[in-house]
N, C-alpha and C positions, 0 to 999 in steps of 0.2 A: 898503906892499904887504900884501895878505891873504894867509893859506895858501893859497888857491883860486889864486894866481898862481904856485905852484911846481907843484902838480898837475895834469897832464893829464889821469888817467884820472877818466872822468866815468860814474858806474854807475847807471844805469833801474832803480829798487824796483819790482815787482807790489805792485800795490793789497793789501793787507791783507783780511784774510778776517772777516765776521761773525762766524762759527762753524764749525763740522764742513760737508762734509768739507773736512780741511786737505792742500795739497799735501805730496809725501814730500822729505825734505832731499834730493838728488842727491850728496851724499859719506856720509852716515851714514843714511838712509834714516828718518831721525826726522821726525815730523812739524815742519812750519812754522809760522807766523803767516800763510800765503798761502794762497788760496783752489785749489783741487784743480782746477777749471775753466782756471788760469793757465797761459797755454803757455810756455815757458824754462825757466830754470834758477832753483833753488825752494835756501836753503838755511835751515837752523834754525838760532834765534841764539846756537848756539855755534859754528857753523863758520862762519854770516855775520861774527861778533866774532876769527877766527880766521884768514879768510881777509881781513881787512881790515888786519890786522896783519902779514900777510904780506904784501900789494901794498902798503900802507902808501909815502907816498914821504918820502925821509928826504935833508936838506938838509945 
């Protein structure tokens, strides 16, 4: 069995951004790696690497 068969939650990335402008993180308001045009929820990759270790599923 693979990790992906104990995991359900299953998370949509926004396209990655060329350049400026970058959308604002929505928990720390720092810029992202995703483009400012993106509609959802935008985080930078320290709360992405933060909140993924908190949903994290653990066997």
């Amino acid at each position: 069995m693979s990790e992906d068969d104990y995991c359900l939650i299953a998370s949509a990335r926004p396209p990655r951004a060329e350049g400026p402008p970058y959308a604002e993180c929505v928990l720390c308001r720092e810029p992202t790696e995703y483009p400012e045009s993106y509609k959802g929820i935008t985080l930078c990759p320290v709360c992405e690497w933060q909140e993924a270790q908190r949903t994290a599923c653990s066997g």
